[in-house]
N, C-alpha and C positions, 0 to 999 in steps of 0.2 A: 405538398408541392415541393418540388426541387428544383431550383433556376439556377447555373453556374456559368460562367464564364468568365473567358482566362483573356489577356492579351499584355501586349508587351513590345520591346523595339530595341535595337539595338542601333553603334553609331560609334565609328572611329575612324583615324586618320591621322597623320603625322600632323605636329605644329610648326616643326624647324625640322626642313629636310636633313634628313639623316644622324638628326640629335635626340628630338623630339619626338614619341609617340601618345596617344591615348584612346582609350578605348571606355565606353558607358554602353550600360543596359539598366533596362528597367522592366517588370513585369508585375502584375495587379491578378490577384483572382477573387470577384466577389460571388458571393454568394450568397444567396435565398432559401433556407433550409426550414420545412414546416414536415418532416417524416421522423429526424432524428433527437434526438436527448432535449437539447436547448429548444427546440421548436415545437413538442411533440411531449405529451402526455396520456401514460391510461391508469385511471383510477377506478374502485370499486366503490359508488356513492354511499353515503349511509342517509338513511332514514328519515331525513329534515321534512317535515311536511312544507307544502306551498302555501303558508300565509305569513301575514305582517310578525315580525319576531320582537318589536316592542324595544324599549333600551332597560338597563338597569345600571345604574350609577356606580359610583367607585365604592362608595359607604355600604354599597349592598351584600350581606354576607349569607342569606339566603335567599332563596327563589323569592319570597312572600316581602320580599320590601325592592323588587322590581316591581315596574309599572306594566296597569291591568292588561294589555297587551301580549307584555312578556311572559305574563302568568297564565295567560289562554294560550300562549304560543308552546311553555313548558308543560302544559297538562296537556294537549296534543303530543306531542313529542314523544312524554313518557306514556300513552296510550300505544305508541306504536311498537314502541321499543319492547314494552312488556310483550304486548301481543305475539311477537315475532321470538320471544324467550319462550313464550307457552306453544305456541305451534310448531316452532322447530327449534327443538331445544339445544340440538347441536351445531348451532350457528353462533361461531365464536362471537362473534361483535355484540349479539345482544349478553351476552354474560357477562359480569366483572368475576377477571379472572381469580380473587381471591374467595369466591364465595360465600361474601358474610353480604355484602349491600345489594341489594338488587337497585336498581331504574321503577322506583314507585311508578305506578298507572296516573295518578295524579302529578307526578314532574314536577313534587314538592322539594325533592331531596337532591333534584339537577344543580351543579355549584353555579355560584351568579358568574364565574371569570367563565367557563365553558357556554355562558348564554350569552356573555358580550363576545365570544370569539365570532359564535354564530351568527350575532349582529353586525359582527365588522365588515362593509362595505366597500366594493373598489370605486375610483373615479367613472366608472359607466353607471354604476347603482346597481348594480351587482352584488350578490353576498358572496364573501370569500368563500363561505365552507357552503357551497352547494349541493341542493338533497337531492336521494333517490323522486323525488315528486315533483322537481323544478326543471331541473336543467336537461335538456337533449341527452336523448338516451336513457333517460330514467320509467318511471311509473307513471303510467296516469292517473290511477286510485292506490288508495290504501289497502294494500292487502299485507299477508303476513308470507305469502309467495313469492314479493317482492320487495325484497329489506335491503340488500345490497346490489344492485345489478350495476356490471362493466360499462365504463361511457368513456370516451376522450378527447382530450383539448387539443387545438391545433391551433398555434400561433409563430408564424416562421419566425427561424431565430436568423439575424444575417452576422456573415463571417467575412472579412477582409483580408489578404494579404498584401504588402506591398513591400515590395524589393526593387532595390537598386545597388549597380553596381560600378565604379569605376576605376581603372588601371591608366597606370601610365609608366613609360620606361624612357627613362636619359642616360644618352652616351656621353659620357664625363670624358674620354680618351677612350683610345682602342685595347686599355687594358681593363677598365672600369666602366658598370655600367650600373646606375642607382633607377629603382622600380618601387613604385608605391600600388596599393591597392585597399581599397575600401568599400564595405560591404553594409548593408542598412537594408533593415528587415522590419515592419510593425504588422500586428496581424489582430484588432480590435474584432472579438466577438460579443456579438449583442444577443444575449438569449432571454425566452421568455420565461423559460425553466430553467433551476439551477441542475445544470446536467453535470456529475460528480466527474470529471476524468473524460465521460465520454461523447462520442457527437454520432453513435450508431444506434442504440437503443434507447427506446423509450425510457421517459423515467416515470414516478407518479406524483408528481408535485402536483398542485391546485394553480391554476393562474393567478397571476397578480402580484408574483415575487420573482419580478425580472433580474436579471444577475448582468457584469459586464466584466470581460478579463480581457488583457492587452498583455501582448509582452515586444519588447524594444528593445531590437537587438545592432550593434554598434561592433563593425571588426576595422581595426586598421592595421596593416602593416610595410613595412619598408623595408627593403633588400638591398645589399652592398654586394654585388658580382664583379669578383678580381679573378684575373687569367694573369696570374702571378708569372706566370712561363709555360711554355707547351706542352707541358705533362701536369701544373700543377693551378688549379683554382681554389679558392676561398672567398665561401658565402655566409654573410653576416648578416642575420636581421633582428629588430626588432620588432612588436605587434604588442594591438592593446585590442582588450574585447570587454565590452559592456552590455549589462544585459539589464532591463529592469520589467520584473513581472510585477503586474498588481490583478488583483480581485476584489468586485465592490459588491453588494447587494446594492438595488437601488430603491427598495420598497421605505418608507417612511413611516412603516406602524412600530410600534413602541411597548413595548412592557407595561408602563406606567398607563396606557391608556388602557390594559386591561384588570390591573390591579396587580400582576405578577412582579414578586422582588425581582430583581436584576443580581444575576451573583457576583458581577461585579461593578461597584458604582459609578457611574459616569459611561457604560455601555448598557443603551437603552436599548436593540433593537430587538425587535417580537420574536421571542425562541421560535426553533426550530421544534413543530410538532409533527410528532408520529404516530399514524394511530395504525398497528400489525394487518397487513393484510386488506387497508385502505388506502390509504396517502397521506402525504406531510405537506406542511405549509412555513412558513415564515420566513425568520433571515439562515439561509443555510453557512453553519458554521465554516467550510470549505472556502467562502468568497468571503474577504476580508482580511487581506495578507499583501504584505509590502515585500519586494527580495529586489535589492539592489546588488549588484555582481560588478567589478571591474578586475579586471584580470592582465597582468603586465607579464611581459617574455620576452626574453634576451637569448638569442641560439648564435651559432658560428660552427660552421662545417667546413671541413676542409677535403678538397678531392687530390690524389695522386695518383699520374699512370705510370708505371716502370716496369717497361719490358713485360714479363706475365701477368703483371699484378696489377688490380685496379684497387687501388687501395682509399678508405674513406673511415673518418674520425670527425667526432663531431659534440658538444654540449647544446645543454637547454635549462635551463634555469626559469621559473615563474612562481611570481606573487599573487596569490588570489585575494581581492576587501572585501566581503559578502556580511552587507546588512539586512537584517530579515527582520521583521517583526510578524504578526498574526492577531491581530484584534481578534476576527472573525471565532476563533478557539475560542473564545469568552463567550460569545454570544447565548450557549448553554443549549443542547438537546432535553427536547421532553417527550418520553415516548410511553405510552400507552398500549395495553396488549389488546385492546378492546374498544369500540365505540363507548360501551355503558361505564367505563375505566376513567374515562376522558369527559363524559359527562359528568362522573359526581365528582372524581378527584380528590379525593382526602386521604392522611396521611392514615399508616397502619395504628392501631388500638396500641398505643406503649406509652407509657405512663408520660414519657417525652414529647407527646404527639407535639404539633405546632400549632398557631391559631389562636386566636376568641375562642371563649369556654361559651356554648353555646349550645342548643339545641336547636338539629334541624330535622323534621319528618321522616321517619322511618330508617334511619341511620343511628349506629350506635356510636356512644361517648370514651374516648379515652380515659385512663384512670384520674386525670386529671381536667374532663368534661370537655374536651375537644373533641368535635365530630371525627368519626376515624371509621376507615374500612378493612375490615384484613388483620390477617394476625401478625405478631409481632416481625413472623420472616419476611412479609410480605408489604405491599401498599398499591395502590391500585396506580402510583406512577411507576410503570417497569423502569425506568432508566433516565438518570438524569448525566449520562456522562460519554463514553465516545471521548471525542474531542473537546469536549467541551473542560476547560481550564478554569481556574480561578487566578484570575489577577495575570494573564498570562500575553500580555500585549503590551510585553517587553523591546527595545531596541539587542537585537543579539546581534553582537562583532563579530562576526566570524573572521579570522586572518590562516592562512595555509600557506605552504609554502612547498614547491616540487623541485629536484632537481633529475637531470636523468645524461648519460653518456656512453657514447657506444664507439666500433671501432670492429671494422667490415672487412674483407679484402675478398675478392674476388681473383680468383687464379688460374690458369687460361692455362693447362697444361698441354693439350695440341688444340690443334685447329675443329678440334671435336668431341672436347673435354676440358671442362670449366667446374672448378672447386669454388664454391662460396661460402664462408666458416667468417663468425665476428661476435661479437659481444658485447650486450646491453648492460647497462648499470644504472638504477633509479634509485632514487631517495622519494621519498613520500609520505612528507612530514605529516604529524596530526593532526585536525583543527583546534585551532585555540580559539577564546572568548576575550577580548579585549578593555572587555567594561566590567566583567565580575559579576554578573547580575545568574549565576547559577550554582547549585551544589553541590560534592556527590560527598560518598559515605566512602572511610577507611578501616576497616574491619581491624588494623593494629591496634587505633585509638582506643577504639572499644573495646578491645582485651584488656588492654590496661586499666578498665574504669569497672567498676561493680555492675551487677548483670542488674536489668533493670525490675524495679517489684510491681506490685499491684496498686490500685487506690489512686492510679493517676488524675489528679485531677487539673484544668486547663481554663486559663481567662481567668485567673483569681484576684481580686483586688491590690492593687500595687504596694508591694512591702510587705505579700502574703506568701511571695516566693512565686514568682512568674509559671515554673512549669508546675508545682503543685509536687506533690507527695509520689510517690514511686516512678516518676517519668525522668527520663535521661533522653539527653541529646549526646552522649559522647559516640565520639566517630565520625559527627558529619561537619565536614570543613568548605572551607569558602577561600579560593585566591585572595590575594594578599592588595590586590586593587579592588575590590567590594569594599562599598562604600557605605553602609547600612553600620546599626550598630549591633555588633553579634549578640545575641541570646547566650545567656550561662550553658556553657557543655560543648557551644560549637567551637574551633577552631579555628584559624587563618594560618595558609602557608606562603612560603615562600612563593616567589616568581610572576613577575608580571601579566603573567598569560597561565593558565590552566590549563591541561591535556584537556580536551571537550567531546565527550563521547556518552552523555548522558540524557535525559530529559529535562527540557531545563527547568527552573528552580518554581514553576507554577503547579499548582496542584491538581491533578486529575480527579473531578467531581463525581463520583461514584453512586452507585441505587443505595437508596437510604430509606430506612422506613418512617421516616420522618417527613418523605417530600412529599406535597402534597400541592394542590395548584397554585396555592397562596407563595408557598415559597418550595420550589421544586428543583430547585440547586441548593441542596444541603453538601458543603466540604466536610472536609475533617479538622477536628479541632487543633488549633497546634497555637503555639508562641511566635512570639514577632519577630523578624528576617529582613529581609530588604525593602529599602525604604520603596512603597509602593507596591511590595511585594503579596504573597501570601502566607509566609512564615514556614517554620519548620513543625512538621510534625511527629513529637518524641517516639519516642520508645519507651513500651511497656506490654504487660503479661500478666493473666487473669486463670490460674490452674482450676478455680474453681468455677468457672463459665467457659472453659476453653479460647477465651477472647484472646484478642494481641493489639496491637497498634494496626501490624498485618501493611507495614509501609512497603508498599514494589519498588526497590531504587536499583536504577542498574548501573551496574558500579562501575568504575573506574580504578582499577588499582594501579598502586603506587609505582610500582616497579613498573610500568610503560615500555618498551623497548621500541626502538625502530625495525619494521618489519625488511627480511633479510631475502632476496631471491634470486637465484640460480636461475638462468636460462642459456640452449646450448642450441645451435644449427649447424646443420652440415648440410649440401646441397651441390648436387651433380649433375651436368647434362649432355647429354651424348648425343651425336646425329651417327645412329647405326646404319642409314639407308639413306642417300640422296633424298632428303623431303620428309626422313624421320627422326623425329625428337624423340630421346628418351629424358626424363629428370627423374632424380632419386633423390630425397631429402629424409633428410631425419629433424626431430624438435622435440627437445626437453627441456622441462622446467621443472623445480622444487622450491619450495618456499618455507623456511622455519620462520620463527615471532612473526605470524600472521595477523591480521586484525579478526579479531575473532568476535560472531554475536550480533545480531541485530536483524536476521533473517530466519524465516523460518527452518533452512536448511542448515543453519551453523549456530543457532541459539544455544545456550547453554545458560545453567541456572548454581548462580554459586552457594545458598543456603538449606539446600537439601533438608528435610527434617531426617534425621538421624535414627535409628533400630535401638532403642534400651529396652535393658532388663530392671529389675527392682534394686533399689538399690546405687544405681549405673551414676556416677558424676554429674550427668546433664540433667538426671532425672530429679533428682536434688538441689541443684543448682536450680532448675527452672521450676521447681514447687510440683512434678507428677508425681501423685501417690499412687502406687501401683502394688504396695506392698500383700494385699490379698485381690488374688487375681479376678474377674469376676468381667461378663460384657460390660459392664457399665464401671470399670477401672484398669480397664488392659493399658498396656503400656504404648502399643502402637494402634494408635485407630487414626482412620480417616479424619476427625474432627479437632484431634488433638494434634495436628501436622506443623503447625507453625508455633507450638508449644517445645517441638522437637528439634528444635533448630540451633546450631549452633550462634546464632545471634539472634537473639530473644528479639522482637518485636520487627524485624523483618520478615518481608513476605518470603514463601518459600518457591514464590516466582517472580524472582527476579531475576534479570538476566542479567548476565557477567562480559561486558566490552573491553578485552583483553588482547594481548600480542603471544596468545600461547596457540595460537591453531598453525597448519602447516597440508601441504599439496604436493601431490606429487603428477609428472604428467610426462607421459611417453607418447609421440605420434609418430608413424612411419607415410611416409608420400610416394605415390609415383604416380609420372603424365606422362600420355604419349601425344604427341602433337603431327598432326602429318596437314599439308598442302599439297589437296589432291591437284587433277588437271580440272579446267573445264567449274573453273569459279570454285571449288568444294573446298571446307576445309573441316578440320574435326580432332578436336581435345578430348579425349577419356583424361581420367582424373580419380585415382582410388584414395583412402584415406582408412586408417588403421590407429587407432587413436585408444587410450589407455586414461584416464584421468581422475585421481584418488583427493579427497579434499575430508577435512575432517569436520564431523557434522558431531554436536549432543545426541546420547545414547546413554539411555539409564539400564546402569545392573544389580543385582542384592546383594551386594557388599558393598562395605564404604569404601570411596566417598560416595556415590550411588549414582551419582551425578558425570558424566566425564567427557571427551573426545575421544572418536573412535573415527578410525579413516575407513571411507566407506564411498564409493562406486559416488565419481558427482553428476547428478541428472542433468549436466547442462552439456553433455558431449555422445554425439554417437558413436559406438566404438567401431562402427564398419559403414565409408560412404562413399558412393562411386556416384559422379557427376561428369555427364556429357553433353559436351558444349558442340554444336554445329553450325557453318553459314554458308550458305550456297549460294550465289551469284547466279541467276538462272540462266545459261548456256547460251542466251536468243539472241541474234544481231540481225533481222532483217529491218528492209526499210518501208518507207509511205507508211500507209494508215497500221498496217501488222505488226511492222515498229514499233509506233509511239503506242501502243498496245501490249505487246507482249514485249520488249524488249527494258532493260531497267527493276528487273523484278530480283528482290531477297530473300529468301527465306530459311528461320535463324529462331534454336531454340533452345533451352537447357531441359535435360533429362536427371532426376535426381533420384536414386535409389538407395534407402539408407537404412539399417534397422533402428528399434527404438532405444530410447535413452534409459538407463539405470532407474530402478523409483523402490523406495520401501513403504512397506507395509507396517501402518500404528493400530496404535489401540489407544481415545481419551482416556478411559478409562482404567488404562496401566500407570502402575507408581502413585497410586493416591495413598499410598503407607508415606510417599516422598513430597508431596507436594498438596499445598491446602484444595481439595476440588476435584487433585486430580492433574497431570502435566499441562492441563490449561489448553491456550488457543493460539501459543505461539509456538510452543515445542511439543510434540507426540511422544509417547512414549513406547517401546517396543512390541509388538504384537504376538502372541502365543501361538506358535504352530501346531498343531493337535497332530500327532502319529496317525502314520495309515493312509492319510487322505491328499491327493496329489492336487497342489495347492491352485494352478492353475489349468482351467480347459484348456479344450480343444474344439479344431475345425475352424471354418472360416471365421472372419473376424464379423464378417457382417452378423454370425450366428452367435457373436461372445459381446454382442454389448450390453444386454441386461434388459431389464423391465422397463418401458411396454414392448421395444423395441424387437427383444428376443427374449428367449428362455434363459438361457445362460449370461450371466457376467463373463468378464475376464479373468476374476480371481473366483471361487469357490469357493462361498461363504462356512462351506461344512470344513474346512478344514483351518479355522482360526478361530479361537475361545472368542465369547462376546457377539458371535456373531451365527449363532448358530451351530457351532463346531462340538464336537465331540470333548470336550477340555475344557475346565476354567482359568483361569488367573488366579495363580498361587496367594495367598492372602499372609497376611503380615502377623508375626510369631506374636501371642497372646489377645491377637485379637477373635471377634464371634466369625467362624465360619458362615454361622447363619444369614448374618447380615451381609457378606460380600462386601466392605466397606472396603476395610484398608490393604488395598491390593498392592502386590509388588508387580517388577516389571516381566513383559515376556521373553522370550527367547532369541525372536527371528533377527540377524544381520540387518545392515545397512546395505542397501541397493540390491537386493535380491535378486529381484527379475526385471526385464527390458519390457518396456512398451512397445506398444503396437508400432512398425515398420514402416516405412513412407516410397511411395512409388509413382512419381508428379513428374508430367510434362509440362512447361509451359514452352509458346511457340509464339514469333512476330511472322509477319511476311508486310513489306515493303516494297513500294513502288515510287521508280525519280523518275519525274516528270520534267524533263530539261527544255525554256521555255527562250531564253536567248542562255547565249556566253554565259554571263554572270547571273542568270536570275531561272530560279527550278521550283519546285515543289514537290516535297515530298510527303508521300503516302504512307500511313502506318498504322496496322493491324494487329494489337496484343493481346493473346489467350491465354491466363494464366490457368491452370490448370485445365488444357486442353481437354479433354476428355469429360471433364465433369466427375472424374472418380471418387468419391468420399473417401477420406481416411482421415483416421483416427487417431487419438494421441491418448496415452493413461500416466500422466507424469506432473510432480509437483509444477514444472515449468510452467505448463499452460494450465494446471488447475491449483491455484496457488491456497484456497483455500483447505488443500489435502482429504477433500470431501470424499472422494471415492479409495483414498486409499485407507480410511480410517475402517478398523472392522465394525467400530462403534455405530458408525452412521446408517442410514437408513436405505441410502444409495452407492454401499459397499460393495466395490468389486464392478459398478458398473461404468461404461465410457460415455462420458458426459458432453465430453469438447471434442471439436476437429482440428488436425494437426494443420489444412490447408484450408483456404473458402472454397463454397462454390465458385464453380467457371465464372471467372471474369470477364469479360469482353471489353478493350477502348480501344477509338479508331483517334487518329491523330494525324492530323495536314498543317505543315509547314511551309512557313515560303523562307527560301534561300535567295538573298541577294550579296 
């Protein structure tokens, strides 16, 4: 169901004739929404047969010391699960993706936390995790044909807005006039699902973990309007703006009621579970965040007329206070590739498992008797990390500061040629941290200190030497207002405030082969940090296990500069013709010490692993023997990547937040404007646009890693938009009239081609980086000779599988994906293996996206009912026609899915540049 409506009022009038004005509005649109995200889930049930599930207590560490209930409930269970493994074997849910434990027939070896999940009940008496065999939409018997079948919940979610607004203006004297305005906005949505960002598509959550987000927004400002003399005014104001977001879960199940640690103490609420390809349940890490914002601004403008010139100058200056915190990041994700993963849950077979030394039914033992699933790489909990932070529900200060000033003139050379030429000037300072509660890393410090060794050991009894034996902390420093007591190696600088361009100083909870249901927030180990903190985690390096510390810190260096920009207009207009406008503008801008990093288009990674020979300084320094060459001792492979680094125990993806990037951008403009006879009027509008910005791009020389200016996907270089409004010609009168007469119609035309996009490969620079360029920067793609890299014909015929035959790109002519070529592989390593790849060839922003050709159209009718009081009618077609088109560009597909040649969906058009036709109609009353 969808129930919306809007309403609202308005109401002004002078208070002191001819001194006094003001003016209020107010407007509300609530809403009833059971289709979309918050209101609206569809899940793929699993297997829970329909009877009594029994309880099993806290002390319970296997199925067999639950109660007899629970135990008929788990041998049921695991009868189905197996069944549906032996009948169709290629259905993921019934398999644990490690292939060592199966789901016994007997449900002796189900974990007791995965049997109290099953048992947790809502306030209707309801079981949260509902089966294929219970709930609508499911099974009616047990078969092995129906293991997972599609079913979904409907619970509207409601959304409020409410605005108000009010103005008022005082004439001080005939040369001054003082105006205030204030605006107040709260928009409380209540959802039954925690829908991540959206309120259009479904999500697959389970009922019974309501979520609630508000955000409160506060404008005020006040204006000083002087008419200094008849050519000259100055306007002064200043404004304040407030904004406070929150995110709450509102569900009350707890960790502790199911036996699961908490990774961080004192945040009790029931992880976030995910089971691949079914649904998730509990407190969603996303609701649980504080952001207060207040924002102060002081401007003063000054306007002069003299003779040709319209001349104007003006300042702005603002302070931004933005306090955030994020509980919610703690809360912990646990995700599972599998139903039968999530049933038994045990950590992988390594001598470290975690747990009671125990035996449980058909499940094997760690080297140290802990029930365990999976080999050492692996454990049957996929992921305990995401968002999820340890110790990370910090108060962050954030403070900011902008200033900016410009200086216009407008110059009137005849009565049919006007020059407009002026210039902008910003400042745009950093964010700072205020309280000190974050880190980053200075790559100086650690030159100057010994590279760090092996045998790190961590948490050693006190007066044994806090970090332990080959671990180093130098390099990583902390503002000179952190208030903790520093750890041996860290540093404190100068300055009350910190450059802030990092993550902050909580630790990112990572898959571990250790995690297992009991405790499925395993961090990384490290020494103590800020008080409440989660401490620092050293540095170190293991040549003969290929291990590292392997810490991602994205740095902050020293040298910071304020970022520098050039911007230039010029702008002309002529009336060639009685009723025709010409304008001619030009716009350029260039920007050196840019903020660079933080996006997937401008990432850039500063620890590159490095190309050595035997022998080679780093090779030495960092303990690689490579001295008889051999696959199993080459000097550059895939696994030994963060061994190659020029800073021993950092990751080789990290990203680098720097003022070294830079833009450049050239547009040319022109409009013709004419006002025909007979109501018409009609804007063309072309646009010829140029726009270079520098993006990471990896190549096989050092440093390997760089900035390379390259085509930026957020501009089209060629766009013509025409605007029309007709006033419909009709004045008769009586009933034909008030019929046909009063009529608009009014619509923009856009014709634009597409935007810049390159072409990656994940799978290029894994000589450079641990895995591979990862999942925030891509690394180059290989062109293969011969093959012409994109089709042809219409576009409807180039969107890919199932849609059409052909993609957009031509998967044969790019290595990795089918092409004729491979990816050149890293000097001493096995060709055999294809590990340690360098990067490919192809540029930045190669080819244009598919081209956009959208009408949208109103048509409008007034309805004039007395004098003062009308109604008006109104008709909007957004994309009149209903025509599809297409978009193939990081912008709208942010995840770089189809431009990867690695991916499965390479080369195909996934997203549309416009929606389907829209249709709203709209009536107003005018009093």
């Amino acid at each position: 169901m969808l129930n919306q409506s809007q309403f609202g009022g308005t109401f002004g009038g002078p208070v002191k004739k001819d001194k006094l004005f003001f003016f209020v509005a107010y407007q509300e649109t609530a809403e009833k929404n059971g289709i979309a995200g918050f209101g609206y889930s569809v899940v793929n049930l699993s297997p829970i047969p329909n009877m009594p599930r029994g309880s099993c207590p806290l002390s319970a560490t296997q199925e067999s010391q639950c109660d007899l209930t629970a135990q008929a409930f788990a041998q049921s269970l695991g009868t189905i699960v197996s069944q549906g493994a032996t009948a169709t074997p290629n259905i993921k849910q019934d398999k644990t993706t490690t292939g060592t434990v199966k789901v016994d027939p007997s449900g002796t070896n189900i974990n007791p936390i995965a049997l109290r999940l099953m048992q947790l009940q809502l306030p209707n008496g309801q079981y949260v995790m509902p089966g294929a065999y219970t709930a609508n939409g499911g099974c009616s018997a047990v078969t092995s044909a129906c293991q997972y079948p599609l079913s979904s919940f409907t619970d509207p979610a409601t959304f409020h807005d409410h605005q108000g607004m009010g103005n008022w203006d005082y004439i001080l004297s005939n040369k001054h006039t003082l105006s205030g305005r204030y605006f107040f906005e709260q928009d409380p949505t209540d959802g039954n699902f925690a829908s991540n960002g959206t309120r259009i598509t479904a999500t697959n959550i389970l009922p019974g973990f309501p979520v609630h987000s508000q955000k409160t927004y506060h404008a005020a400002l006040l204006r000083l309007t002087s008419v200094l003399s008849n050519n000259l005014v100055n306007e002064a104001r200043v404004s304040y703006q407030r904004v406070f977001a929150q995110a709450n879960n509102l569900n009350t199940y707890t960790n502790s009621q199911m036996g699961i640690t908490d990774l961080t103490p004192g945040v009790d609420n029931l992880s976030q579970v995910s089971i691949t390809g079914l649904y998730s349940f509990g407190s969603n890490t996303a609701f649980g965040l504080s952001n207060k914002s207040n924002q102060f601004e002081l401007a003063d403008q000054v306007s002069w007329t003299h003779g040709r010139h319209t001349f104007r100058t003006g300042a702005e200056g603002q302070h931004v206070i933005n306090d955030a915190s994020s509980t919610g990041s703690t809360y912990m994700n646990v995700g599972f590739k599998s139903f039968a993963d999530f049933l038994i849950g045990l950590p992988a077979c390594v001598a470290g498992a975690t747990g009671p030394a125990t035996v449980v039914p058909h499940t094997s033992s760690a080297p140290n008797g802990v029930p365990c699933n999976g080999s050492t790489s692996a454990s049957s909990v996929n992921s305990a990390g995401g968002t999820t932070q340890a110790n990370a529900n910090y108060q962050y200060m954030f403070r900011l500061n902008y200033i900016n000033a410009f200086v216009q003139d407008d110059i009137k050379l005849t009565p049919r040629f006007t020059v407009n030429a002026g210039v902008r000037w910003e400042w745009d300072g950093f964010p700072t941290l205020a309280n000190g509660v974050s880190s980053t890393y200075w790559p100086s410090m650690a030159l100057a200190s010994p590279v760090p060794g092996t045998g790190c050991v961590l948490n050693v009894p006190a007066g044994a030497g806090s970090t332990g034996t080959g671990c180093s902390l130098a390099g990583f420093v902390v503002p000179n207002n952190y208030t903790g007591n520093l750890p041996a190696g860290v540093n404190g600088i100068q300055g009350a405030y910190m450059p802030m361009r990092v993550m902050p100083g909580a630790v990112n909870v990572q898959k571990s082969p250790l995690a297992s249901w009991t405790v499925p927030g395993v961090a990384p180990a490290s020494v103590p940090g800020p008080v409440g903190g989660f401490g620092f985690t050293p540095l170190w390096g293991n040549p003969a296990t290929n291990q590292t510390s392997n810490i991602q810190q994205n740095l902050v260096p020293q040298n910071l500069t304020t970022p520098l920009t050039y911007e230039w207009n010029l702008n002309t207009q002529y009336e060639f013709l009685p009723n025709w406008v010409l304008e001619l503008g030009y716009v350029g801008s260039h920007g050196i010490r840019q903020e660079q990093g933080g996006s997937v288009i401008n990432a850039s990674y500063w620890n590159p692993a490095q190309l050595i020979t035997p022998g080679s300084p780093l090779a030495v320094a960092n303990g690689i023997n490579c001295d008889n060459l051999t696959p199993a001792t080459a000097c550059n492979t895939a696994a030994n990547a963060n061994l190659r680094t020029p800073f021993l125990g950092m990751s080789t993806n990290s990203n680098l937040f720097a003022t070294n990037g830079a833009y450049v951008f050239n547009a040319l403009l022109a409009t013709v404007r004419k006002q025909f006879s007979k109501g018409l009027q009609l804007q063309l509008s072309y646009t010829w646009s140029k726009g270079l910005i520098t993006q990471g791009y990896g190549i096989n020389t050092a440093p390997y890693s760089v900035l390379q200016l390259g085509a930026n996907p957020d501009y089209h270089p060629q766009r013509v938009v025409i605007n029309y409004v007709w006033n419909l010609p009709v004045h008769m009168n009586g009933i034909g009239g008030k019929i046909l007469n009063d009529w608009t119609w009014a619509g923009v035309t856009t014709i634009q081609n597409g935007v810049a996009f390159s072409v990656y490969d994940s799978n290029s620079g894994r000589a450079f980086f641990q895995g591979g360029v990862g999942n925030n920067t891509y690394g180059p793609a290989l062109i293969c000779p011969g093959v012409n890299p994109l089709t042809s014909g219409p576009i409807e015929s180039r969107l890919g599988s199932p849609l059409s035959t052909n993609g957009y790109l031509n998967p044969a002519a790019f290595a990795d994906s089918g092409g004729t070529c491979s990816l050149p592989i890293a000097p001493g390593d096995d060709p055999t293996k294809n590990t340690a790849t360098m990067f490919g060839n192809i540029g930045l922003g190669t080819y244009l996206s598919p081209g956009q050709y959208n009408w949208d159209m109103s048509i409008a009718k007034l309805i004039k009912i007395r004098e003062s009081k009308s109604l008006e009618f109104r008709g909007e077609f957004f994309n009149t026609f209903n025509h599809p088109q297409f978009s193939f560009n990081p912008v709208d597909d942010p995840a770089f899915a189809a431009q990867d040649v690695s991916a499965s969906n390479f080369g195909q058009i996934i997203v549309s540049s416009v929606n389907p036709r829209l249709i709203q109609f709209v009536l107003k009353f005018l009093f």
